[in-house]
N, C-alpha and C positions, 0 to 999 in steps of 0.2 A: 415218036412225039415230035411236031413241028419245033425246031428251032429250038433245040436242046445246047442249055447251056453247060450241065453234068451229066456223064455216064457213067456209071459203073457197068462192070458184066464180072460175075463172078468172081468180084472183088475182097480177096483175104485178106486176114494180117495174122500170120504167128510170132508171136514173139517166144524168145529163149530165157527159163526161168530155171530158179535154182534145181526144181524138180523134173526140168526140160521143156520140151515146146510147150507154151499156152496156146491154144487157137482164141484169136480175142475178135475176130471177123471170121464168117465161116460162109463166103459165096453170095455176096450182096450184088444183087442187080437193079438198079433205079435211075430212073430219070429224074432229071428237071428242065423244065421248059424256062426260057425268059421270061424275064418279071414275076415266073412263081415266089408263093414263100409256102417254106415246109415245116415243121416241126418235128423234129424227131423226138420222140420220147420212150419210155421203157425205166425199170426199174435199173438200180448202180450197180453198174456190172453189166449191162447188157451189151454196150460197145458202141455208143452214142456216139459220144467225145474223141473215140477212135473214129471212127466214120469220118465223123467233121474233119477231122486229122488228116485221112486221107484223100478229103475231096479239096483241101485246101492243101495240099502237096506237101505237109509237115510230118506226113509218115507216110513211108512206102509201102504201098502193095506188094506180099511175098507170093500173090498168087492176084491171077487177073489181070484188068485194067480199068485204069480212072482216067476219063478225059475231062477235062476241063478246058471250055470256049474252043474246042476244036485239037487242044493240046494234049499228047498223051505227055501223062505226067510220068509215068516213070520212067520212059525216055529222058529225059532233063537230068542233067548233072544240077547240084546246089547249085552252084550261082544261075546258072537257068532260071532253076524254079525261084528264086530270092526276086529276078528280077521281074520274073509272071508275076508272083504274088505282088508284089510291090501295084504293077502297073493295073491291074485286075482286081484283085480281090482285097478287101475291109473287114481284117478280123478282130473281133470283139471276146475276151475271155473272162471269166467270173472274177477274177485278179485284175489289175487294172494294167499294170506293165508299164506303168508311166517311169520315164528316166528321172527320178528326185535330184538331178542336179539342175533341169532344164526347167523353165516356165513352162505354166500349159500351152503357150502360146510357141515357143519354143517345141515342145512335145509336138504338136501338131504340125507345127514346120518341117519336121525332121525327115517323113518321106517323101515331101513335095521337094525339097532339097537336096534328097539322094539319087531323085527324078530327075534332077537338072532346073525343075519350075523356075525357070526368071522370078515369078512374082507367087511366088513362095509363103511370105508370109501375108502379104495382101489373103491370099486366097487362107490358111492359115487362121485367122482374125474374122474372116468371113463366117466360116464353119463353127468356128468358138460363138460370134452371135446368133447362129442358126441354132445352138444347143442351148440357148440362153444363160452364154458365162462369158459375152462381150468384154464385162469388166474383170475380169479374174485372167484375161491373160498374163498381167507379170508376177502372179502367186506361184510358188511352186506346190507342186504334190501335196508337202507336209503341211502347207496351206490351206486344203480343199478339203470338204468333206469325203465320205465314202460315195454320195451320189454326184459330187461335183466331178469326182474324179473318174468316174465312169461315162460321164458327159466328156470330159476331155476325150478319152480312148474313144470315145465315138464319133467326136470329130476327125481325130487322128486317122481311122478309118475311113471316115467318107470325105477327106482332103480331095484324094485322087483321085474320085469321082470312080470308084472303082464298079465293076459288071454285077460282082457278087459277094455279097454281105454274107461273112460265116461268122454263127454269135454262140457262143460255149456259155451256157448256163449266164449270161451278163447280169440278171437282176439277183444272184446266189448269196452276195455279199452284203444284200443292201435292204433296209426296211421297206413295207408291203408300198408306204406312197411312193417312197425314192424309185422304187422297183416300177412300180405302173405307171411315172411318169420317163423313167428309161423306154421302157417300152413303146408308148407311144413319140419318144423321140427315132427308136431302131426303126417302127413302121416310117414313120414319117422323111425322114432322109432315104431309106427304101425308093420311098414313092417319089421324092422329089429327085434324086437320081436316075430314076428308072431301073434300080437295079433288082438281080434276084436276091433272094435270101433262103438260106438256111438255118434254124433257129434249134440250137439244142435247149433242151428244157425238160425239170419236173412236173412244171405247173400245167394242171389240165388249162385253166382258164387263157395262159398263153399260148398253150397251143391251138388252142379253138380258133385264135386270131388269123393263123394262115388258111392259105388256100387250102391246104392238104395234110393232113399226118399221119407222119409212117412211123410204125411201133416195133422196137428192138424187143428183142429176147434171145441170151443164152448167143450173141453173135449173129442173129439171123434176123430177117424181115416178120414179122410175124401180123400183118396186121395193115393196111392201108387204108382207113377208111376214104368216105369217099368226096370227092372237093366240096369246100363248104356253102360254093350257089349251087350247089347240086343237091345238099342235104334242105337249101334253105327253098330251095322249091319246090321239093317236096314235100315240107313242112306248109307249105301256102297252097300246098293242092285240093 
């Protein structure tokens, strides 16, 4: 694939449980090309969340390898990968993870800060009116709705202008409008970034959105249909 921004190749995860190993990935191999977006979906328990996990270097591979932009990730000690991720990637989770001592504005400040960013929170306050909550930067957390606050972590995410957007279930929390209008903010900063995305998800009709969806089962691939100007012009044939 031209210009792969993730790899896997026989990408595992066991984990150790009270009854001994679980296999919770069982040999995943996929691509993503630049500027894709994917959807991964599958029933709970299939190993979605774990996936995202791995391709965002927050769980290592007991078997395999995961590259990311060129980096193999389980080469990286922690602070490595803290600083990849930091500089690279915009993760998004059904939780919001916002620090309730910090303004949203603060919240978003906070990796552009640990970056070094001279103008930090300029950029910061930019990305808040790009979610449309300009005025809600000196509110805290317990201030915000459930869809304001998920707007915050989304700018917090696309502060650093990050290569790749990985998003765990982000609308899970949030009623159907808050949810479909998160969404077309996830697409929307995608595109005005340039970046890829990875989109974990239930909902069929959000997964329709990406270029492509790959379907879990039981740990494994089971499923890739096929890109969707591919489906959509065949539908026009």
């Amino acid at each position: 694939m031209k210009d792969t921004v993730l790899s896997l190749r026989d990408a595992r995860l066991t984990l150790q449980g009270n009854a001994g190993p679980v296999e919770i990935l069982r040999g995943i191999t996929l691509d993503v090309a630049r500027g894709e977006s994917v959807g991964l979906t599958g029933p709970s328990g299939s190993g979605k969340s774990s996936l995202l996990m791995l391709m965002g270097g927050l769980e290592r591979a007991t078997g395999g390898t995961v590259t990311a932009l060129g980096q193999d990730l389980s080469a990286m000690g922690e602070d490595a990968l803290a600083r990849f991720r930091r500089g690279n990637m915009g993760i998004v989770f059904q939780s919001f993870h916002l620090i309730p001592t910090m303004t949203a504005l603060e919240n978003v400040a906070l990796p552009l800060e640990l970056a070094g960013v001279p103008d930090a929170f300029d950029r910061a306050a930019a990305e808040l009116h790009a979610v449309g909550l300009g005025h809600r930067g000196s509110h805290y957390p317990a201030e915000l709705s459930g869809g304001e606050q998920q707007r915050v972590a989304l700018a917090r995410a696309a502060a650093p202008r990050p290569a790749l957007f990985l998003a765990d279930e982000p609308t899970g929390n949030l009623d159907a409008a808050n949810g479909a209008a998160i969404m077309d903010l996830l697409f929307g900063l995608r595109d005005r970034h340039g970046a890829t995305l990875v989109l974990v998800t239930h909902a069929p009709e959000l997964a329709e959105r990406c270029d492509r969806i790959v379907r879990l089962a039981d740990g494994m691939v089971v499923e890739e249909p096929a890109v969707q100007g591919m489906r959509a012009e065949g539908a026009r044939a």
